[in-house]
N, C-alpha and C positions, 0 to 999 in steps of 0.2 A: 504494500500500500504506500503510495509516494505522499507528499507531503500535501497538497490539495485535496486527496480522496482523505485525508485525514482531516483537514481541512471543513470539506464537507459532512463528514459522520457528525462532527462537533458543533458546526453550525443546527444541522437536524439538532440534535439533544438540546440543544441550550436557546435553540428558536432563534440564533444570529441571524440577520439577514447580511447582504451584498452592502448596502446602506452601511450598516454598521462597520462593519471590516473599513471599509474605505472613512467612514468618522472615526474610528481610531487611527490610521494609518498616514490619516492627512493628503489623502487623495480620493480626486472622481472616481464616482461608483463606476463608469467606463472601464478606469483602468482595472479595479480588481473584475469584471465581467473580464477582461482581456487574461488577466492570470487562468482563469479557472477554465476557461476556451480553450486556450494555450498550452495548459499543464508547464508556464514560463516561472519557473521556480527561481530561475537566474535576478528573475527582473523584482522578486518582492525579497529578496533573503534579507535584507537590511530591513524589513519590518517583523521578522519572525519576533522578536523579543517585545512588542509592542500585542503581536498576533496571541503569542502565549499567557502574555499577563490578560489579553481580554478572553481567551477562555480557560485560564486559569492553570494552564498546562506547562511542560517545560519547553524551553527552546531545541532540545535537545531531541522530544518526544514529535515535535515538531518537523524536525530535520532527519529523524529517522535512526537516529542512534540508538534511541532505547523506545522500548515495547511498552511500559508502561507509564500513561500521561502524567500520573501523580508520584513520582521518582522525586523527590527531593533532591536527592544527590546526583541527578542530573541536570537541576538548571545551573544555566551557564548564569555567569557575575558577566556587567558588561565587558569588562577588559577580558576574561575568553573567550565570548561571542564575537567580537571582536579578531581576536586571534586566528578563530574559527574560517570567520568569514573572509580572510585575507588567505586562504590557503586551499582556494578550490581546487587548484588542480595539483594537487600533491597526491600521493599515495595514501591509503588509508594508514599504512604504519607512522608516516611522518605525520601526516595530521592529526595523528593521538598524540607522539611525540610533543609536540607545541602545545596541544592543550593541556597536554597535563604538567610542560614548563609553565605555561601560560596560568594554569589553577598554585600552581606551587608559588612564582612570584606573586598572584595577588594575595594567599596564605601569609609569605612574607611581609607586604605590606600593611594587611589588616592586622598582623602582632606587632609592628612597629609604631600604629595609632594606637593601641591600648597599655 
């Protein structure tokens, strides 16, 4: 199931419409009707972490890495999501690699604020 058909199960359950996606994301209902047409994952990834906190899920659950939506220890922090999405076209080995540098420096930084 790619990240749209997930997409749509969540919209059904939770009664989102197209309308709403696009008021959260800060764009015309046009453009998300063009994602879901499309199956163009490329074109909205920079609003997964916006897509997730409005159905409550993780970015992660979202993007297809983990099976279940309510994973705590799957949502990304933005400085991973981030990470994440600067490394499409890597291999899966190296883009775990970065994230989970990527999880370990922000670890380092949130004990260095307390």
């Amino acid at each position: 199931m790619d990240t749209i058909d997930k997409i749509r199960i969540l919209m059904k359950q939770q009664k989102i419409t197209q309308n709403n996606i696009a008021e959260c994301c800060g764009v015309h209902r046009t453009t998300v009707t063009y994602w879901f047409k499309h199956h163009d994952v490329s074109s909205f990834t920079k609003y997964i972490p916006q897509l997730a906190a409005l159905f409550d899920v993780s970015s992660a659950y979202l993007l297809g890495d983990v099976e279940d939506p309510n994973d705590e220890s799957a949502k990304l922090d933005p400085f991973t999501y981030a990470m994440y999405e600067l490394s499409p076209r890597l291999d899966e080995k190296t883009k775990n690699a970065i994230i989970k540098m990527a999880q370990m420096m922000q670890n380092d930084i949130n004990n260095d604020n307390t």
